[in-house]
C-alpha positions in Angstrom: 6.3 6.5 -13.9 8.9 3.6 -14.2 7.2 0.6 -13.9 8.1 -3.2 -13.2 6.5 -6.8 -12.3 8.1 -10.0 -10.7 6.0 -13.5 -10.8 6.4 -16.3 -12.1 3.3 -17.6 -13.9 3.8 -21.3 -13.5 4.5 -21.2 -9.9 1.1 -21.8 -7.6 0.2 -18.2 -6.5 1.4 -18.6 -3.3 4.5 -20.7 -3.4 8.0 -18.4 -3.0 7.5 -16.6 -5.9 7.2 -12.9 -5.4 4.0 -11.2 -7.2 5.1 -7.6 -7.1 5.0 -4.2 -9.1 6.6 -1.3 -8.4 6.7 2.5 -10.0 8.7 5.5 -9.0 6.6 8.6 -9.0 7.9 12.0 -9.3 5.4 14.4 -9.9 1.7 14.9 -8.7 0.0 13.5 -11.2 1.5 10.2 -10.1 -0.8 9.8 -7.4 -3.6 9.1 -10.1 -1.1 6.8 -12.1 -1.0 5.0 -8.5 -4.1 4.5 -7.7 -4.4 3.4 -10.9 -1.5 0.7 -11.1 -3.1 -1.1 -7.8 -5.8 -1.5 -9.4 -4.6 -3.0 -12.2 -2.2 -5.4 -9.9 -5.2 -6.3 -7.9 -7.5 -7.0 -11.3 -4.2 -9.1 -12.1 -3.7 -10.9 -9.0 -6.9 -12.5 -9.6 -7.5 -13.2 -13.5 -3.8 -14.8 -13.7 -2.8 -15.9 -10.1 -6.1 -16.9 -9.7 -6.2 -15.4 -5.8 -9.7 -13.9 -4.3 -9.7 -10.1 -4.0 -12.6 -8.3 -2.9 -14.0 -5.4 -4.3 -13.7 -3.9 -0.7 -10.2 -4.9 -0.9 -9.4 -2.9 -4.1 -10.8 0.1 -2.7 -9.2 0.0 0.7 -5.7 -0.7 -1.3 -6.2 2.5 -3.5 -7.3 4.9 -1.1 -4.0 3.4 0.9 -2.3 3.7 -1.5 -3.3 7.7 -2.5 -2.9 8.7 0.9 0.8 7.4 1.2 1.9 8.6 -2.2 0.5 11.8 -1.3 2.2 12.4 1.6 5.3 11.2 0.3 4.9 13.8 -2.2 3.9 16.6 -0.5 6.3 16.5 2.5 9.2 14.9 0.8 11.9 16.1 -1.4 12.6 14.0 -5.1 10.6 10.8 -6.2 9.0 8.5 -4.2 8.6 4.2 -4.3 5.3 2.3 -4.5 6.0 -1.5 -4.4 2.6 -3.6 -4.3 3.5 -7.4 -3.2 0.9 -9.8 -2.5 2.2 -11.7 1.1 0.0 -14.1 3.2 -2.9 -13.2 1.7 -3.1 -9.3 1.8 -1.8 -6.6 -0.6 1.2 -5.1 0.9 1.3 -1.4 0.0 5.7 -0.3 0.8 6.3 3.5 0.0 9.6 5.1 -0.2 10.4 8.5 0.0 13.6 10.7 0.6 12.7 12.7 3.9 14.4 11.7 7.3 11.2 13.3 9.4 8.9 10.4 10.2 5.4 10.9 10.2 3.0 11.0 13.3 -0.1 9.6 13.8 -2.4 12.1 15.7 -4.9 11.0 18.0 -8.7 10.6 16.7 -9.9 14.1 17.2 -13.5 15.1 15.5 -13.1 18.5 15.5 -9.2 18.6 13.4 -9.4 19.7 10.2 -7.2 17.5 8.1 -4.7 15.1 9.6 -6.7 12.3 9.4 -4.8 9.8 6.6 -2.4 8.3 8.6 -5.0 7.5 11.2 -7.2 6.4 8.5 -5.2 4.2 6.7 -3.5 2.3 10.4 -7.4 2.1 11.4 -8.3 0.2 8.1 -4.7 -2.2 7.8 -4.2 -5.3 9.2 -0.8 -4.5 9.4 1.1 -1.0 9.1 4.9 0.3 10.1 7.2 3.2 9.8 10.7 2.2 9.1 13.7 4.5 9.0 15.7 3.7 5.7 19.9 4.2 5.3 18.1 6.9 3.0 14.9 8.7 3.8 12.2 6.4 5.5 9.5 3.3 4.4 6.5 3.2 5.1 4.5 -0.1 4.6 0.3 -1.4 5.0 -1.2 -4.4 5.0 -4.7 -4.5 3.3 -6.7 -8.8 3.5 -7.2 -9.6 -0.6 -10.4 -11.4 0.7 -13.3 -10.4 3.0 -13.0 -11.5 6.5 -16.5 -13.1 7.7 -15.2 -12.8 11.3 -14.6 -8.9 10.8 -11.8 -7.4 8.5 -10.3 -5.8 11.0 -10.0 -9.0 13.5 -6.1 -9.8 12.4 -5.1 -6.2 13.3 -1.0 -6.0 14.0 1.9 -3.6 13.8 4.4 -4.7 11.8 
């Protein structure tokens, strides 16, 4: 895992100043080491930036998280990108990986077998997108840092 943070620690969390980290993963024991590193962003975020972050939010960001740097490691070729950036309040979760296919996100069906992340993860985002990159393709979620009284899922959007 290659590993690197952006922030700038006398900045006010959220003035222009990126708070970021970001690993390549190449292998499948990454997907632990992932899970792992949002975890320690998030526990970051809040003891030095000083930004709320649920414990729902933690959770929902790693099992984001796992299920994209799964997938981008069991249906693409080479490494894949996790970037973790804190924007408007929510984690955003950006993975890169080298296949051209994009994924597709089935319709809810109870009696599939399997299938289910992608559905999972747009159902629990406030924001989520597949973009085609000039190499392979991006995928990117937003998960709220803090609990939503109103409902967390009340903000839903594609980006």
């Amino acid at each position: 895992m290659d590993h690197e943070e952006a922030g700038d620690d006398d900045l006010h969390p959220l003035a222009t100043s990126a708070i970021s980290v970001s690993a390549a993963f190449d292998d499948d024991t990454g997907i632990a080491e992932a899970r792992d590193m949002a975890h320690t962003f998030l526990a970051r975020v809040q003891a030095v930036h000083g930004l709320p972050v649920s414990s729902r939010a933690i959770g929902m960001v790693q099992l984001v998280v796992s299920e994209l740097v799964t997938n981008a490691r069991k249906y693409a070729p080479g490494p894949c990108l996790l970037t973790l950036e804190i924007a408007d309040g929510a984690a955003r979760i950006s993975v890169w990986d080298s296949s051209t296919t994009l994924p597709t996100i089935l319709a809810p069906d109870p009696s599939r077998i399997g299938q289910h992340g992608l559905e999972i993860v747009a159902a629990i985002c406030v924001g989520f997108a597949i973009h085609r990159e000039p190499v392979g393709k991006r995928i990117t979620a937003d998960v709220m840092l803090a609990d939503d009284p109103g409902g967390a899922l009340a903000g839903r959007q594609m980006l």
